[in-house]
N, C-alpha and C positions, 0 to 999 in steps of 0.2 A: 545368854542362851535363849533366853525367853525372844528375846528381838530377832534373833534368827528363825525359831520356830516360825514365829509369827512371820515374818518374809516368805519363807517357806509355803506356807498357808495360803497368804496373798499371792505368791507368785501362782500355788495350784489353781489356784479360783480363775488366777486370768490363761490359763494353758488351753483351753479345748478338748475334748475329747481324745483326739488321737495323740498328745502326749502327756495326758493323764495315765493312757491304757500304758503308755510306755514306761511310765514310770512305775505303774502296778504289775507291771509285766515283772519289772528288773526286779522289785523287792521281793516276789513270790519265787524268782526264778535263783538269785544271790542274796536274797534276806536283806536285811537293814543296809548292809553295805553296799549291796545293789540300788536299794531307793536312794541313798545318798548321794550314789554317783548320776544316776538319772538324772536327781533334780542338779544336781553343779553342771551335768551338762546342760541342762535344757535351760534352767536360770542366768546362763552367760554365752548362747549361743547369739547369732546376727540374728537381728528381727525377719529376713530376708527368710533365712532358712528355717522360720518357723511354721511360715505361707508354703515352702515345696515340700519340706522333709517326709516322708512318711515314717510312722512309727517301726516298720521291717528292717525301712533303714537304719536308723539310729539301734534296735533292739539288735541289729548282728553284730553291726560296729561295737555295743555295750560287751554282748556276750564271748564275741571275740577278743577282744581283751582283757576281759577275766578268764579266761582257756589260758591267755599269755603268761599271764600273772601267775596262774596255777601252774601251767606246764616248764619257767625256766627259773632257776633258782635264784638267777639277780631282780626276777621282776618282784618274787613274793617277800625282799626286802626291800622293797621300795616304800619308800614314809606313802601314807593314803596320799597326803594333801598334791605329793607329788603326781603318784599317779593320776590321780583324778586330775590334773590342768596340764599333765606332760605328756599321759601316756593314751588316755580314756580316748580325748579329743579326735574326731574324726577326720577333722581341715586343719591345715596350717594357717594359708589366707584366705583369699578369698577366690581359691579357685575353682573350679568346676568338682561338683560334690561327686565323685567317684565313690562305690564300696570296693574298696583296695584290700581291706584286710586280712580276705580267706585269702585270696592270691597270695598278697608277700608272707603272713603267715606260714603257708605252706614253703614255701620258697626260702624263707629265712629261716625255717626248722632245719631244711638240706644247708642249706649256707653256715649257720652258728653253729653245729653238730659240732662236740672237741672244745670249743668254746665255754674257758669254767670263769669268766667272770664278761662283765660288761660289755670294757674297754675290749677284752679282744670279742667280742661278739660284734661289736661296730666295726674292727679294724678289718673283721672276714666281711662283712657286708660290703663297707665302701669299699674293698679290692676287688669284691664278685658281681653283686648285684648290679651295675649298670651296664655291665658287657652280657647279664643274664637278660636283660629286658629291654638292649639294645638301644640306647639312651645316651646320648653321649654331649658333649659341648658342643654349638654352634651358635653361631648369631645369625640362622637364617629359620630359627624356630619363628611363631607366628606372634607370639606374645612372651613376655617374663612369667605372669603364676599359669603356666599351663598344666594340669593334671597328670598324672602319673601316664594316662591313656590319654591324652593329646600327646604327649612328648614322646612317648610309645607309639603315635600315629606315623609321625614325622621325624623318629628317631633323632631328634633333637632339642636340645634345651638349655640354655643360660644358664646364669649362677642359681638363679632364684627356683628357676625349675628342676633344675636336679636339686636343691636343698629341698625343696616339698618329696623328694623323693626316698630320699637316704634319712629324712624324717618320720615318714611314713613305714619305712622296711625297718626301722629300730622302734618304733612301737607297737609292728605286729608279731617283733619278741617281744613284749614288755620292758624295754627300755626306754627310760622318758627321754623325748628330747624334745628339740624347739629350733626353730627357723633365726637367725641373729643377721643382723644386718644395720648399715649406714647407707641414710638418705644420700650424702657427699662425706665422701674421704675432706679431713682437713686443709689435703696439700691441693684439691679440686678437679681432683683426676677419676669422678665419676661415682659409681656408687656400689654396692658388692653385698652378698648375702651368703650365708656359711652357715655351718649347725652345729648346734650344743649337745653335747648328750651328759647323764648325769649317771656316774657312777661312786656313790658319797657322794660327790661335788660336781659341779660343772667342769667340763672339758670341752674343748674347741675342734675341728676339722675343717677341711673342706671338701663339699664334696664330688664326689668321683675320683678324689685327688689324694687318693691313698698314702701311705707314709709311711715305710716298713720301722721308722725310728720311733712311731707311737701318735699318741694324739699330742693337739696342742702345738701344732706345729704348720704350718702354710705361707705364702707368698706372699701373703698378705699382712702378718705379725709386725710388720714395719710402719707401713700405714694405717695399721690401726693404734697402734702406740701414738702415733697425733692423735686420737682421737680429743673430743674436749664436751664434758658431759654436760659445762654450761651453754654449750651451744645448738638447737638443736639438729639441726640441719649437718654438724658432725658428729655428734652424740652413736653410740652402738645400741641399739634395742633389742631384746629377744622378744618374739612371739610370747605369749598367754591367752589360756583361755579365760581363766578367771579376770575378769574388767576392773580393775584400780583405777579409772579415770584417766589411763594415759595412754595414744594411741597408738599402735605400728605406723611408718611414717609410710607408706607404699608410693612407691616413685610412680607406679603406673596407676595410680587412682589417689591422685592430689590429693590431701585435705579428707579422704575416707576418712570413717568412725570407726570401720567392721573389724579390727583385727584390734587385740589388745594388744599389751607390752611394757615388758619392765627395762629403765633403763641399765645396764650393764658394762659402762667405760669404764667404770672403774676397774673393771677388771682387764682391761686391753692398754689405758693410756698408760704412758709414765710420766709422772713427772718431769716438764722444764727444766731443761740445763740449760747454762749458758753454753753454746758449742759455736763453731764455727760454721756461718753458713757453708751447705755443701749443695752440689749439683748432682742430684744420684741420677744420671742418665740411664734410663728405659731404653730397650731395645726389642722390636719385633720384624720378620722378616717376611714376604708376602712374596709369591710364586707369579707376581704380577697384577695392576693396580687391577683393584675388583676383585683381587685372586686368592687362595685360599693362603696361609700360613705354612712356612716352611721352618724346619728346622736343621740348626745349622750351627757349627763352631761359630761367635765371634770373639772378634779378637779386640781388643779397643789403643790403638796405637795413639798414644797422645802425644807426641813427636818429641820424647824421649830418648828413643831407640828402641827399647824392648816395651812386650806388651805392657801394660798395667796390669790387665786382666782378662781372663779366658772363661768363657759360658757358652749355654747352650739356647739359643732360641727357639719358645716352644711351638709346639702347631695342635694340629688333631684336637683331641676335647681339652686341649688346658685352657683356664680362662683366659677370656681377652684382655684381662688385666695382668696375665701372670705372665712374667717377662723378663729378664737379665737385668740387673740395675749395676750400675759403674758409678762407685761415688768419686766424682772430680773436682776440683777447684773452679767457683765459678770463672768466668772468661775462656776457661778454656778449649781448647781447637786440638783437632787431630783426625785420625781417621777408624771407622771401622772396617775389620776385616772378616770377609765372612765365607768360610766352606764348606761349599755343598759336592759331597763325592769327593772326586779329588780336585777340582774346580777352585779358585781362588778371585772373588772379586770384591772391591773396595767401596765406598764414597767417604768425602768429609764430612765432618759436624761439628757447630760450633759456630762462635762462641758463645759459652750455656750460660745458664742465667740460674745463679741458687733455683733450688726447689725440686721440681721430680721433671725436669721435659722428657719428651719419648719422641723417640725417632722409628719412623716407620718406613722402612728399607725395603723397594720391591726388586727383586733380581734382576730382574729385565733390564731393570734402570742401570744398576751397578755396573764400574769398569773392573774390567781384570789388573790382576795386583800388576807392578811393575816390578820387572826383575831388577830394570837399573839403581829403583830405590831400594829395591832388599840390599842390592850390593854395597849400595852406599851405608844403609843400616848394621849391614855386616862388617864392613871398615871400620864404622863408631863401635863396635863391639871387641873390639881389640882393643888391648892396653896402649895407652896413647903414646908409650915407647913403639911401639910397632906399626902404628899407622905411619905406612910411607905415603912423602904425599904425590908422587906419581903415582900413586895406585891407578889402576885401570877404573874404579869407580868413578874416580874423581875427575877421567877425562873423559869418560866417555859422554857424548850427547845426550841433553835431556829435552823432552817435552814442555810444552809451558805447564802443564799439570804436574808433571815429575817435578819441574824447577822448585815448585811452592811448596811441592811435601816434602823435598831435599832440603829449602832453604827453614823450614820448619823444625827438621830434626837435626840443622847443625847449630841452628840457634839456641836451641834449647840446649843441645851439649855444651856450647860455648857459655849462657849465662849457669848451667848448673857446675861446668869447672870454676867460670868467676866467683860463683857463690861462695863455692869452699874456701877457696884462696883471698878470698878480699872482706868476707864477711869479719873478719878482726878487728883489719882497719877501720870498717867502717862502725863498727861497735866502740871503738878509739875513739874516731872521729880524726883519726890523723893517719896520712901515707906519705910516703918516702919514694924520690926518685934523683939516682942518683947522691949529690950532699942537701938535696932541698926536700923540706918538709912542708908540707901541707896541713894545717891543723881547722875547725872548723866548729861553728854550735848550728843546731839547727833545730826548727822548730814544726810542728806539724798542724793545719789549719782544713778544716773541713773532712768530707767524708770521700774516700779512695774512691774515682768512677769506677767501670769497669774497664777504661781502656788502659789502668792507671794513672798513676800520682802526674802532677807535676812538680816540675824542679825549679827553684827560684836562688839563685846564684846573686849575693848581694854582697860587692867590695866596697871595704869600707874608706875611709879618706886617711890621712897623717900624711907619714913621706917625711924623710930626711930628715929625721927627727929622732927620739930619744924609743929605745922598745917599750917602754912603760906609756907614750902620746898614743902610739899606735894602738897597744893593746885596749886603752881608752875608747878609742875609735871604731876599735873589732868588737867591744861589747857595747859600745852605743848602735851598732848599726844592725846588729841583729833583733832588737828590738824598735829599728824604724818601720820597718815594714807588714804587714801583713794580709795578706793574697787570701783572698778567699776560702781557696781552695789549694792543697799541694806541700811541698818541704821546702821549710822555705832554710836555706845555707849560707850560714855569715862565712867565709874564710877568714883566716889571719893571715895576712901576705909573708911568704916564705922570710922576705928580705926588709928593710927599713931604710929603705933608698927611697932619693924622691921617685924614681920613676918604680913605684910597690908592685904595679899590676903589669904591664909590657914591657918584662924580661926575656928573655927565652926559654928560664925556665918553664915561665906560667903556662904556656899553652899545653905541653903533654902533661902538666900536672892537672889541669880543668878538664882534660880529655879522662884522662883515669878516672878523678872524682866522679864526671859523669856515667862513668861505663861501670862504677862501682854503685851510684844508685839505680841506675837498669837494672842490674843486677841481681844485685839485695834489697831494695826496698822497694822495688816493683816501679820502677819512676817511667814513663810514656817518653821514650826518646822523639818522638814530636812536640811535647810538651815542656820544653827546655827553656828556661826565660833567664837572660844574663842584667844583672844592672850593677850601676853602685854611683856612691855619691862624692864628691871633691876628687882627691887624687882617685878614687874609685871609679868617679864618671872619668878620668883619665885615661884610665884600663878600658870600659868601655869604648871609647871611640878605639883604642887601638886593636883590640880583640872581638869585638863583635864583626870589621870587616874580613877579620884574616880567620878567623871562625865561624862565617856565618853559616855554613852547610850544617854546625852543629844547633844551631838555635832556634826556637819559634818566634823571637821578637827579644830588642832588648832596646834597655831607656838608660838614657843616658842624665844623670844629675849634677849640676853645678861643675864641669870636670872640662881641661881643656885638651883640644887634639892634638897639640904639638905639631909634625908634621902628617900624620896620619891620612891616609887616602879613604875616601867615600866610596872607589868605584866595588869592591867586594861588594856592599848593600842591596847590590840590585835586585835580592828575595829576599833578605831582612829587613820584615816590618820595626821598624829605627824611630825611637823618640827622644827628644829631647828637652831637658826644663834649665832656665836660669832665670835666678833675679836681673831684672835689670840695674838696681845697682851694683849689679857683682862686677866690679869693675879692674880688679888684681888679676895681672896679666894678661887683661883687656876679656877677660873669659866671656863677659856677656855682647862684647862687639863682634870678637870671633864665632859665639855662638848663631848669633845673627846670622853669618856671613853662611857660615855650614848650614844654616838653615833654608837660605839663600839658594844655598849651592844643592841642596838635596832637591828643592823646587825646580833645580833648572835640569836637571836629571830625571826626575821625573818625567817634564815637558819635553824631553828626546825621547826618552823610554816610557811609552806611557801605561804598559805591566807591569814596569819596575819600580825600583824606588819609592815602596811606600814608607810612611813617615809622617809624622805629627810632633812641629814645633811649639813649646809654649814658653814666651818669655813674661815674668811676673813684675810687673813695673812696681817699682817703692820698695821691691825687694833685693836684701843684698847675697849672700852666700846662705846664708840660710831661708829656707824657702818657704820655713814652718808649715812644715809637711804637705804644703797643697799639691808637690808632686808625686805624691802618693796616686795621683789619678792615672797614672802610667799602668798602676798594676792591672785595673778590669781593661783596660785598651789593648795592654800585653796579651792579659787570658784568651781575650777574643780572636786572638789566631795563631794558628797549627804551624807546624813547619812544613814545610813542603819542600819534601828529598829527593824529587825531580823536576825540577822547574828545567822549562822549553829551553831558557836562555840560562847562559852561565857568563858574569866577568870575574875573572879571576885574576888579582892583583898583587904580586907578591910585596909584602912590606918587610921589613928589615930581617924580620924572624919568619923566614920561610917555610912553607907547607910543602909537601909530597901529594898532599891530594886535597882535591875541592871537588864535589858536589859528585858529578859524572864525568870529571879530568883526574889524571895521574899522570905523574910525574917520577918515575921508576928512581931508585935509591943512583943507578948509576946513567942518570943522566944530570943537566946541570940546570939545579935550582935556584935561581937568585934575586935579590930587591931588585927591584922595578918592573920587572916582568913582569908583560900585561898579553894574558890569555882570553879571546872573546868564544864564546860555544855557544853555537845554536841548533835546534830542531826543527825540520821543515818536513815532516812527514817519515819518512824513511833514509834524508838525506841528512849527515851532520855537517855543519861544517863548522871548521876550526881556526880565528884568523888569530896573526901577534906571532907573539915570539914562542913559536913553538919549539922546543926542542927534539932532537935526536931520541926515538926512544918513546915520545911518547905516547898515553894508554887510552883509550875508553873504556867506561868503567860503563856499563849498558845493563839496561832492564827493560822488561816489558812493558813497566811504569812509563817507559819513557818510550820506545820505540816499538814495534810488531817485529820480536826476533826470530818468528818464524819467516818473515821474510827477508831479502836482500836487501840491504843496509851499505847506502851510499856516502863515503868518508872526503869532505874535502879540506885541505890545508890551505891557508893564505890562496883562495880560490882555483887551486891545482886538484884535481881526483887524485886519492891517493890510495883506496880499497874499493871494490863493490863487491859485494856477495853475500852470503849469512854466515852468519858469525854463530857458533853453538854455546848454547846454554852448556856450562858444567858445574861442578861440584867444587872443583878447583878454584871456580873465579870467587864464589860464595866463603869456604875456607879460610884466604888470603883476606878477603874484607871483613868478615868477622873476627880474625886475629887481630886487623886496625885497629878496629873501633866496636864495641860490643853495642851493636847497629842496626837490627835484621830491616828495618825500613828503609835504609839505604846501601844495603848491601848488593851488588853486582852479583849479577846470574851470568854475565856474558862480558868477555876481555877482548878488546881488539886494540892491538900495536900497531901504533901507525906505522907503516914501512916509511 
């Protein structure tokens, strides 16, 4: 006590005159407790406003809030210490020193009237007061701390200047409050200011931003729950007037001293969970760029079918942080949809990135909804007993716009029915087609991109041999490999024949696997990598050409091709490794030769056929793993599910469809057919053995389907004209193959 006196003391001796008189003013006028509060204001006021202040000032602001205190029942139980630093205080920041007091005073006498505790004495203010004093949000005020009377000039003001205000009109009833604010939100989406008021404890608002469900509530509670107190640059501070060494961080005067502050995250953050990252996408709407804030239904279609969620976009004085959030799976794409009146327009967005992005949508921009897509959306909305598929949705013509929000929302219905239905198997690890089973281990290596996983498909060697060699062989080879990055999948070959891997069963069994990890495990159907080693690389040579449209590159190990044909490869990036002494059934002479041969293929095609041979001298069938260097060669390229040129080769176990050809169930498919497809701008042409019947399977990827599209057969014209996008074409190829990267928007039948 004595060290305080003495402060006290010291502090009078250095005041001056005019807030000496002020403080003898206060004690004569409110006794001891008057001198007290004098000196707490005048001993922690800014050094700034000890040079302008006059003692009139400070003495009405003093006596006016002891009138407060006297006149309303929550202020005369207010603890002192409170009042004196919550309520006494004449500034919040450091804005322009206005005498505010008689004004809101008066004004909040009319306003709190009926009002028997705090809490609702603030709830009448922040719902009256700034449509009384004509105050409202903009971001076209001239500064963030403007004064009660600048923001009253310009009938505008920020977060920060309405908080100096709704601050100010709860202290000229005697309730304490205080300015609360972060320098930067944690998630780095700017910085924001609110007020506390105290009735027993601390409570939160925002203000102008009334809340008929109480305090303790706003737009903001989410992002301040990041908050994090060790930091401080996200940390929450509230205003004080009394000085503890720690500063208000004021975004518009860096580094100031003037304004105190307690920190107070702990009362906003929660504790770290482990959760899932999510993408809460932001949403605001704007009457056009430069233009003011509109508000409007949105609707947030993420090519599901039905909304995800429905909100309101805000305008007029909500803050410009205060906005619609959609929380979504990062990656994700789709569209919003937004009504104004009765008016319906749309854009895309996407794909998000964990954390908070915000999409600022101006109308002007926006296109009008498509009815063809509602229709198709209204197809997928029936029980899939009921969707016919002549429907009128599914044939009528689409836009190249429409195509891609069509081929968006069948996609997604098609992997979320795969999900349901295949997610067992693939929790098994084993599926069934027809009497053949497919069994499988798989192993998981790095961290999921965003475009997803990649799939690494590795068969293992045996063959004509005992089930117990094989199975040997199926658990040695899923531990030869491992990729960087991706899933990596041992199969167990259905059968124990020598020929394990190019059966007829294998192919629609590799096709399902694959369309079951699209599916369920999120795998990048352009990221598809096929290998395997002895009877393995066997499989390879024969199914990497007659499946190449499914793959992004595939290496071939120690395995021989039989009679298998190269010409499929001509987009599959193709490697291959042998010992040079691998000399059992000449595998390292033949390999040679196909090495040879992919060389000379090349040098006719010289965009096709890429390929990397490496033969290991001194080594025999076993390669002691140096072809492991296949995997970063593989990773380094994508698939590509429209290339210009297509040779299509049928081998024993014939296909129905390759790349951007079909081949319709009832015309005739058989070995040796050799189909050559090329793109020369708008014209296709088609040479070989084409059959009766057959399709193009056409995208934009590939051609401009908005224009006339010229078809030639073994150098004959056989169509010209444009061909329509539908829904129908898309449908049929997603029931193929669970695909959307190579999915046809557009079918033309060669006559």
């Amino acid at each position: 006590m004595l060290r305080i006196l003495l402060l006290c003391v010291l502090a009078g001796a250095a005041l001056g005159a005019p807030l000496e008189d002020f403080i003898t003013t206060s004690r004569d006028r409110h006794g001891a407790e008057g001198e007290r509060a004098a000196r707490f204001l005048v001993e922690h006021m800014p050094a700034a406003d000890r040079e302008t202040l006059s003692a009139s000032f400070l003495q009405e602001n003093l006596d006016l809030a002891f009138q407060a205190r006297r006149e309303f029942s929550w202020a005369a139980a207010v603890p002192e210490a409170v009042f004196l630093n919550d309520v006494l205080p004449y500034a919040v920041f450091d804005e322009t020193r206005d005498p505010w007091r008689a004004e809101l005073l008066a004004l909040g006498r009319e306003l709190v009237r009926g009002a028997t505790n705090a809490t609702e004495a603030v709830q009448a203010l922040n719902r009256q007061v700034f449509h009384r004093v004509n105050v409202h949000y903009n971001t076209g005020r001239k500064r963030p701390n403007q004064s009660l009377q600048e923001s009253r000039a310009l009938n505008k003001a920020t977060c920060t200047g309405l908080s100096i205000i709704l601050v100010e009109a709860c202290r000229a009833v005697g309730i304490p409050a205080r300015a609360v604010g972060t320098p930067l939100w944690a998630n780095g989406r700017g910085n924001h200011t609110w007020v506390e008021v105290w009735d027993g404890d601390w409570h939160f608002t925002g203000a102008d931003e009334f809340d008929a469900a109480g305090l303790d509530r706003g737009w903001f509670v989410g992002d301040a729950a990041q908050a994090k107190a060790e930091e401080p640059k996200h940390a929450i501070y509230a205003t004080s007037w009394k000085r503890d060494g720690l500063p208000f961080p004021m975004v518009w005067a860096r580094g100031s001293q003037a304004v105190a502050a307690v920190n107070v995250t702990a009362r906003y953050a929660r504790a770290a969970t482990a959760t899932i990252p999510m993408a809460h996408l932001g949403v605001r709407l704007w009457d056009r760029p430069g233009g003011s804030r509109l508000a409007a239904k949105v609707c947030v279609l993420d090519g599901v079918r039905r909304a995800c969620a429905l909100d309101t976009t805000r305008a007029g004085t909500a803050d410009l942080n205060d906005m619609p959030r959609f929380s979504l799976k990062p990656g994700a794409r789709g569209w919003l949809r937004f009504t104004v009146g009765g008016e319906v327009r749309e854009m895309p967005f996407g794909p998000l990135d964990a954390g908070d992005p915000t999409v600022d949508a101006r109308w002007t921009d926006l296109q009008p909804a498509s009815a063809s897509v509602d229709a198709v959306r209204a197809w997928l909305d029936l029980p899939a007993a009921d969707r016919q598929s002549g429907a009128a949705a599914l044939t009528a013509p689409l836009s190249r716009t429409e195509a891609e929000r069509v081929l968006s929302l069948l996609a997604a219905e098609r992997m979320s029915t795969l999900t349901a239905e295949r997610s067992a198997e693939v929790t098994q690890r084993s599926l069934t087609l027809g009497d053949r089973t497919l069994r499988w281990m798989d192993k998981e290596y790095g961290t999921a991109p965003a475009g997803g996983r990649s799939l690494w498909i590795s068969m293992h060697g045996g063959g004509n041999a005992p089930a117990a060699v094989n199975d040997r062989q199926w658990t040695n080879q899923v531990n030869l490999y491992e990729p960087a990055e991706g899933i990596y999948v041992a199969p167990r070959a259905p059968t124990d024949t020598w020929n394990l891997w190019h059966e007829s069963h294998v192919d629609p069994l590799f096709q399902r696997l694959v369309d079951d990890f699209v599916a369920v495990r999120g795998v990048n159907p352009d990221k598809v990598y096929l290998m395997g080693y002895s009877a393995g690389g066997d499989g390879v040579w024969q199914l990497a050409p007659r499946m190449a449209d499914r793959f992004a590159a595939a290496a071939m190990m120690a395995g021989h091709p039989n009679e298998a044909s190269l010409l499929g490869l001509r987009n599959l990036p193709f490697a291959l490794f042998m010992g040079g002494n691998d000399g059992a059934y000449q595998r390292n002479a033949v390999a040679a030769a196909r090495a040879a041969e992919l060389d000379q293929l090349r040098a006719a095609d010289a965009d096709g056929y890429p390929h990397f041979a490496r033969i290991y001298e001194g080594l025999g069938h076993w390669m002691q793993k140096k072809d492991a260097e296949a995997l970063p060669w593989m990773a380094a390229h994508e698939r590509h599910p429209w290339p210009g040129k297509v040779v299509w080769f049928q081998d024993d176990v014939v296909h129905r469809r390759f790349y951007w050809m079909e081949i319709p169930e009832d015309a005739p498919a058989q070995a040796g057919q050799k189909i050559v497809g090329t793109v020369d701008g708008q014209t296709v042409r088609v040479d070989g053995d084409v059959p009766a019947g057959f399709r193009l399977r056409l995208s934009d990827a590939l051609l401009d389907l908005d224009q006339p599209v010229t078809v030639q057969v073994n150098g004959r014209e056989r169509f010209s004209g444009k061909i329509p996008r539908t829904a129908a074409a898309m449908v049929v190829s997603l029931d193929q193959r669970a695909d959307p990267a190579s999915a046809a928007t557009a079918i033309c039948a060669v006559p």
